[in-house]
C-alpha positions as CSV (number, residue, x, y, z in Angstrom):
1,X,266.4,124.3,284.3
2,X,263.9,122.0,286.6
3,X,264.6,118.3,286.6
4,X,261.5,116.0,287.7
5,X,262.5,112.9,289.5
6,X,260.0,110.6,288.9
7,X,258.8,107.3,291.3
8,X,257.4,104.4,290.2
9,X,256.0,102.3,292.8
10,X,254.0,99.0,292.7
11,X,250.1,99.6,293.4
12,X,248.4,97.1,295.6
13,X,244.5,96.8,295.6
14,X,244.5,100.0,298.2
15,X,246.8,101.7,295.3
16,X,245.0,100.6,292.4
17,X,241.6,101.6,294.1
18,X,243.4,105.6,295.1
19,X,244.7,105.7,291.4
20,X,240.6,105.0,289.7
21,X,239.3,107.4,292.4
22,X,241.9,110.4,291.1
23,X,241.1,109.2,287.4
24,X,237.5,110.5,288.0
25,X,235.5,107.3,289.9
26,X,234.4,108.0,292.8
27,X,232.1,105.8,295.7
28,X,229.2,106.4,297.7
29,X,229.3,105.3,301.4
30,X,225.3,104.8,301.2
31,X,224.7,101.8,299.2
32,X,227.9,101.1,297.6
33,X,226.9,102.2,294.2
34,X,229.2,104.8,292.2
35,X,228.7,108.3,291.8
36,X,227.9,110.0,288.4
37,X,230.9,111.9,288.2
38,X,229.7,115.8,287.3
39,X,231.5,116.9,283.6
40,X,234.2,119.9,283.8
41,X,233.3,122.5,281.4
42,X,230.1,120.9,279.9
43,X,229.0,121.5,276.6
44,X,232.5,123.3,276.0
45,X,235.1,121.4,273.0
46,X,237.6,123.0,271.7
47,X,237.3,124.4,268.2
48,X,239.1,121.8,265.6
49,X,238.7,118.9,268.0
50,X,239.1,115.5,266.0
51,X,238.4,112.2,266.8
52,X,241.2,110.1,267.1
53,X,242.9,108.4,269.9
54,X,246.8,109.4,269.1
55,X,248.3,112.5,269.1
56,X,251.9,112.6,267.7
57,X,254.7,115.2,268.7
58,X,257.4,117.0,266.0
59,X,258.7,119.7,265.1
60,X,258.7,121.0,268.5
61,X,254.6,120.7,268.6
62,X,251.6,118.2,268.8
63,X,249.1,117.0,266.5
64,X,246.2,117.5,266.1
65,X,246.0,119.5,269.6
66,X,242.5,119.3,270.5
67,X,240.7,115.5,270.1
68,X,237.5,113.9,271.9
69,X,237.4,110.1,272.7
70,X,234.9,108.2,274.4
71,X,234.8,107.7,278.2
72,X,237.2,105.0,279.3
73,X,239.3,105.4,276.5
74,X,243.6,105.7,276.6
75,X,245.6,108.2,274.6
76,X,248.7,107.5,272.8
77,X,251.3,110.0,272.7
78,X,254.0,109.5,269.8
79,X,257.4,111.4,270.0
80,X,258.5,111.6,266.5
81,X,260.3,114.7,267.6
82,X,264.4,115.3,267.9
83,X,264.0,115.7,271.6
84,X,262.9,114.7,275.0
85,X,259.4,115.9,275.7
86,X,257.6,115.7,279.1
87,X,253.8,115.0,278.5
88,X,251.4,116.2,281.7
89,X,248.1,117.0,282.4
90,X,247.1,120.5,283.5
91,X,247.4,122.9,285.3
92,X,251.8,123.6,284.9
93,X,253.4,122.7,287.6
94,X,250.6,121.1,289.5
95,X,249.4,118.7,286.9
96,X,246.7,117.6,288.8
97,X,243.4,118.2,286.5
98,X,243.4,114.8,284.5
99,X,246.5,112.2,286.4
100,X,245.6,109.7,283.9
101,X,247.3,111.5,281.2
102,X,250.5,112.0,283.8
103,X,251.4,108.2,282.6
104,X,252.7,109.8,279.6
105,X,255.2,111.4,281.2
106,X,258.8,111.7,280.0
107,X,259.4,110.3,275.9
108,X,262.5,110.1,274.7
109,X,262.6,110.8,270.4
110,X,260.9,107.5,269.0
111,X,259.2,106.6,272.2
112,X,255.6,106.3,272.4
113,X,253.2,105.8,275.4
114,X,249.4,105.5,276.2
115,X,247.9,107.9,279.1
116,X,245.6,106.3,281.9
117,X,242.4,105.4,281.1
118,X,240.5,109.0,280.6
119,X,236.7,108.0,282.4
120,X,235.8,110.9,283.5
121,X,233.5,113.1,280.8
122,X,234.9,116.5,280.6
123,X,238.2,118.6,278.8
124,X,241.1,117.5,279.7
125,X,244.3,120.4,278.5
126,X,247.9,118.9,278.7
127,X,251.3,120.4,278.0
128,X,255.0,119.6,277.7
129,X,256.5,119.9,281.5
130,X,259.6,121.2,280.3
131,X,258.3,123.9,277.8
132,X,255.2,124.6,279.4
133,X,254.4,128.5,277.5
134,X,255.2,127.0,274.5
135,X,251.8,126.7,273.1
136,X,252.2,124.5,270.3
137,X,252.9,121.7,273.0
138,X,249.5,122.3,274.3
139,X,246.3,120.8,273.4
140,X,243.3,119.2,274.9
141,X,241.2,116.1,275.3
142,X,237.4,115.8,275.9
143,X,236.3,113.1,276.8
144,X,232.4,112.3,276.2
């Protein structure tokens, strides 16, 4: 069994400014202005995708898994399940392909928790840390 330790550490302006770049913003040294950031897997939303802005965990799987939300938007996760669940973005272990939805993190049953703000437009797949082949766990969020 893996255990995740997890840090949380207080973000200055130089934090908060390395955390919106990961989240999808990024800068141009020529001007100052922002880049358009270039959509991941354009065009592509998973079949059954809803639109809705929560997505609640029991019976050992989430609901509904596939949803789209508008750029800028947060995600609540919901743990209405009998146990711990680990909530992380894509790709297992890595988790690096959306780190705003990495603020979920670990829920205890009854917990609930928003992700970072999603700004980048693109699909966005998550899974339980802990359980990561169990496919009911997984889902995805595009963002448009």
């Amino acid at each position: 069994m893996t255990v995740r330790v997890r840090t949380i550490c207080g973000l200055g302006i130089a934090g908060a400014v390395a955390l919106a770049l990961s989240c999808g913003g990024s800068t141009s040294s020529s001007g100052g202005s922002t880049a358009t950031p270039t959509p991941t897997s354009p065009g592509t939303t998973p079949s059954g995708a809803v639109n809705t802005t929560t997505i609640t965990i029991t019976n050992n799987s989430v609901s509904p898994k596939n949803i789209l939300v508008v750029a800028g938007s947060q995600v609540t996760f919901v743990n209405s399940d009998n146990q711990p669940h680990d909530m992380e973005s894509d790709p297992h272990p890595e988790h690096t392909d959306c780190p705003a939805i990495n603020q979920v993190g670990f829920l205890n049953p009854g917990q609930t928790r928003q992700s970072g703000n999603l700004v980048t437009k693109r699909v966005c797949g998550f899974h339980d840390h802990n359980q990561p082949s169990t496919s009911a766990l997984e889902g995805s969020i595009t963002i448009q």
